[in-house]
C-alpha positions in Angstrom: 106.3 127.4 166.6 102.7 125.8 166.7 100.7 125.3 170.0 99.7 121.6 169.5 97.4 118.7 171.4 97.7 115.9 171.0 95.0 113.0 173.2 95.8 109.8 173.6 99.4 110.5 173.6 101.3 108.7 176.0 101.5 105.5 173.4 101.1 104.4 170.1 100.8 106.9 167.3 100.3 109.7 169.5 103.4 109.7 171.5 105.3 109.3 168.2 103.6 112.8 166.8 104.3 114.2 170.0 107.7 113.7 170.2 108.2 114.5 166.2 106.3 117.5 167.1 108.1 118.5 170.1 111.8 117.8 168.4 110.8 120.4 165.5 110.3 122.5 168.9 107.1 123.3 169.0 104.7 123.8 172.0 103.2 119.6 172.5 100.8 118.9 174.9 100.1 115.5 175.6 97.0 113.6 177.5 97.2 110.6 179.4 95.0 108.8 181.7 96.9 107.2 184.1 99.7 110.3 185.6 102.4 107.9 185.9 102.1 106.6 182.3 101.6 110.8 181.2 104.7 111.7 183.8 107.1 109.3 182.1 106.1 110.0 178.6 106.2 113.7 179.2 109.7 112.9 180.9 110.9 111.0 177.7 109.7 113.2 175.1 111.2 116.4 177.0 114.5 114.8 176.9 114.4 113.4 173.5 113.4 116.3 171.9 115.5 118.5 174.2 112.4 120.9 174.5 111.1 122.2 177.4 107.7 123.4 176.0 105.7 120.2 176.7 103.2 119.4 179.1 100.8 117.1 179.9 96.8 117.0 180.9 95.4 114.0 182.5 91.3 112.9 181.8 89.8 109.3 181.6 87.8 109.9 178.8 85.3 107.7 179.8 83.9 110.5 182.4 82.9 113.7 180.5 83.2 115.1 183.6 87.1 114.6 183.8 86.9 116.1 179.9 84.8 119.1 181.7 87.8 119.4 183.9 90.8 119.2 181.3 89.5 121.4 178.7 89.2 123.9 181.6 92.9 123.2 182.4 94.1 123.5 178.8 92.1 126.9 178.6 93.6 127.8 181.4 97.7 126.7 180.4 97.2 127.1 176.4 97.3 130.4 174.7 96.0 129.1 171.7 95.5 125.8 169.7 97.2 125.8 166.4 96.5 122.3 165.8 94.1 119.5 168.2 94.5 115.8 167.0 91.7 114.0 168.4 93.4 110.3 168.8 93.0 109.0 172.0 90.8 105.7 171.5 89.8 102.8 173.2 88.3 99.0 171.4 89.1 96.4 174.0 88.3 97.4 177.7 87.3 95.8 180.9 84.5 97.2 181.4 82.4 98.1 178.4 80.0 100.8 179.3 80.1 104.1 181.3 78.6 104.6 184.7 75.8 106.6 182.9 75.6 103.2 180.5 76.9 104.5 177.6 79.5 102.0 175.9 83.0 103.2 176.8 83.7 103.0 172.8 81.2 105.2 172.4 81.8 107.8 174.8 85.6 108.1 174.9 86.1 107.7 170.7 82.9 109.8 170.1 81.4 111.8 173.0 84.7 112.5 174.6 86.1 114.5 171.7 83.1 116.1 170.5 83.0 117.7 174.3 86.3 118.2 174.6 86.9 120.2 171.0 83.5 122.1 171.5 85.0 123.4 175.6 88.0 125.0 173.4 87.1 126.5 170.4 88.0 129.5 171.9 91.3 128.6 172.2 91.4 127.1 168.3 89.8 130.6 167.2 92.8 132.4 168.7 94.9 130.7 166.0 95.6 132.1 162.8 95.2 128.8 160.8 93.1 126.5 163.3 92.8 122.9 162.4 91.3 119.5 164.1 92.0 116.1 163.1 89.5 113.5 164.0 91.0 109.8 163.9 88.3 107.9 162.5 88.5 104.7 161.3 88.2 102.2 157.9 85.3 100.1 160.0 82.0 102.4 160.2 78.4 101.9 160.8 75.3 103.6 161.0 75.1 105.1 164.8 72.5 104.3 167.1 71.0 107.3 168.7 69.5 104.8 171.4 72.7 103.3 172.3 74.4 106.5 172.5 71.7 107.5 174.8 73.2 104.5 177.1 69.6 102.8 176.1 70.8 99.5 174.1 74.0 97.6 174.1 76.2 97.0 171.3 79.0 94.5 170.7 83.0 95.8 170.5 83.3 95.9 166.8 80.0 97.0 166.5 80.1 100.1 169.3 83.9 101.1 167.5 82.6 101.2 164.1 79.7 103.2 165.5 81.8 105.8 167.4 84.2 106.2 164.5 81.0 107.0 161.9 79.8 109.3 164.6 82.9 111.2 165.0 83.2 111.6 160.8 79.5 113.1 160.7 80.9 115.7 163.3 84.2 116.7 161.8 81.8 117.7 158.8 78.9 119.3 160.6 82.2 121.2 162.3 83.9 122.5 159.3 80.6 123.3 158.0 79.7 125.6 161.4 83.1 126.9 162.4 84.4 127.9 158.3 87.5 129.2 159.9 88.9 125.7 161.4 90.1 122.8 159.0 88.4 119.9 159.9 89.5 116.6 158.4 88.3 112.8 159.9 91.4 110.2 158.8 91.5 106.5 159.0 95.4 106.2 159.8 95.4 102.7 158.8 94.1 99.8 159.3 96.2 97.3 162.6 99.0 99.7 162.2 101.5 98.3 165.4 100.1 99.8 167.9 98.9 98.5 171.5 95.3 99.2 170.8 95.3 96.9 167.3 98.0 94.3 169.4 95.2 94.3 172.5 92.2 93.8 169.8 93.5 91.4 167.0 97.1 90.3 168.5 98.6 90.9 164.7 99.4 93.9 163.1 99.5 95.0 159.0 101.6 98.1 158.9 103.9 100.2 161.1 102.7 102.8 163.4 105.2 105.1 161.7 102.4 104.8 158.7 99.8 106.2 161.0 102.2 109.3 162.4 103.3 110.1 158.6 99.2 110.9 157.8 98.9 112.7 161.1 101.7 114.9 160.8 101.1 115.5 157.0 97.2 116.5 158.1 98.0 118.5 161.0 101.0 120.8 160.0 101.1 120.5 155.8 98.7 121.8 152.7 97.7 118.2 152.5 94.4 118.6 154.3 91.7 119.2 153.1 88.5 120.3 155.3 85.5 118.5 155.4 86.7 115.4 154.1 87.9 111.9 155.1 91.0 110.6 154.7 91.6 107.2 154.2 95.4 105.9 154.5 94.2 102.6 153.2 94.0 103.4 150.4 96.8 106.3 150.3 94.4 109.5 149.5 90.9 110.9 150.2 87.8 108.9 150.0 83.9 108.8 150.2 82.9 107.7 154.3 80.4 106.0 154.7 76.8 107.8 153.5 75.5 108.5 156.9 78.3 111.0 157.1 76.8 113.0 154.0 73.1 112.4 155.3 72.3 116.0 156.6 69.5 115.0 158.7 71.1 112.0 160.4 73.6 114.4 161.2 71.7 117.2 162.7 69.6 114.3 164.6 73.5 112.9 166.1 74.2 117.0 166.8 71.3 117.4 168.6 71.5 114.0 171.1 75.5 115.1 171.4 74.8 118.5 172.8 72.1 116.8 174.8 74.3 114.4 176.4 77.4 116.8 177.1 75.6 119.8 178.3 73.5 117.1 181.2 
């Protein structure tokens, strides 16, 4: 039995990991941000999967403050972390920056994460075979350090393609710093049927079930590989883009991210 979180998990491709997950009866937890969207799903997935061990943590990723406040509740009700999918996302919204003036792609696909994996790595070391998986994304584009600052605005696609380059540098300046963790960024797929490509371009190309297949595979089989990007576009690994290799636009990102979630 692995000790597995899952955010973003009370729709799309991350309820249908959890609940695969949780009917191999292992220990899910799920994240939600509204509690009775994350009640009902952790409701449904107990009684589908006829497993008990699942709970739920609930954080508007938006506020690092709320992420503060989760990561101290999951230290507090996890023993360990075998396995932390990074998938809760956001594209369209209604409002499009933070209070602090961040853009809300930015800070829940990028900042959010980055906080929120860096507040448990204490519970990932207490695994045996520790692994994160980052969903990035097949659009990315060279981040800027001023907007993530909150100090420029950016348009949706722009801002997502941003947050999704930004949160591939990390999963390779995180394997390279933390050896004993797998780290590996996946694209999913591209409009897989799923509310958040439904909300954004009202069509879809694939089935979600295309996006769980990768996760699973990546989180609980030999098929990951650390320090690399996945891209289920295209069925196997990939270059990203070269910003994500670029050591000193990396460090640069680092730097600003520890900046911004240690304020």
């Amino acid at each position: 039995m692995k000790h597995i979180l899952i955010t973003g998990s009370t729709d799309g491709i991350g309820k249908l990991l959890a609940l695969r997950l949780a009917k191999e009866g292992h220990f899910v937890a799920i994240h939600g941000r509204n509690q009775t969207k994350l009640e009902t799903t952790l409701k449904e997935i107990k009684e589908q999967s006829n497993n008990e061990n699942v709970i739920g943590f609930l954080a508007d990723f938006s506020s690092l403050a709320d992420v503060e406040k989760m990561a101290a509740d999951v230290i507090e009700k996890m023993p360990k972390i075998d396995v932390l999918v990074n998938n809760a996302g956001i594209f369209t919204s209604k409002v499009d920056s933070t209070p602090s003036g961040i853009d809300i792609r930015l800070a829940v696909n990028y900042l959010a994460p980055y906080q929120l994996t860096n507040s448990v790595l204490s519970l990932l070391k207490k695994s045996e075979a520790p692994r994160v998986v980052n969903l990035s994304s097949a659009a990315q584009s060279p981040v800027s350090l001023i907007a993530l600052e909150g100090k420029a605005k950016l348009g949706a696609n722009e801002a997502y393609a941003q947050s999704k380059l930004a949160l591939t540098m990390w999963s390779f300046d995180l394997a390279a710093k933390e050896p004993i963790i797998l780290v590996v960024a996946v694209n999913p797929g591209s409009l897989l049927n799923t509310k958040m490509a439904k909300e954004a371009y009202g069509q879809h190309w694939s089935p979600a079930e295309k996006g769980v297949d990768i996760l699973y595979d990546l989180g609980m089989t030999d098929r990951a590989k650390t320090a690399s990007y996945f891209d289920n576009d295209k069925g196997g690994y990939s270059q990203a883009h070269p910003d994500a290799y670029n050591s000193r636009k990396i460090e640069e990102l680092i730097a600003l991210s520890d900046t911004i979630t240690l304020e």
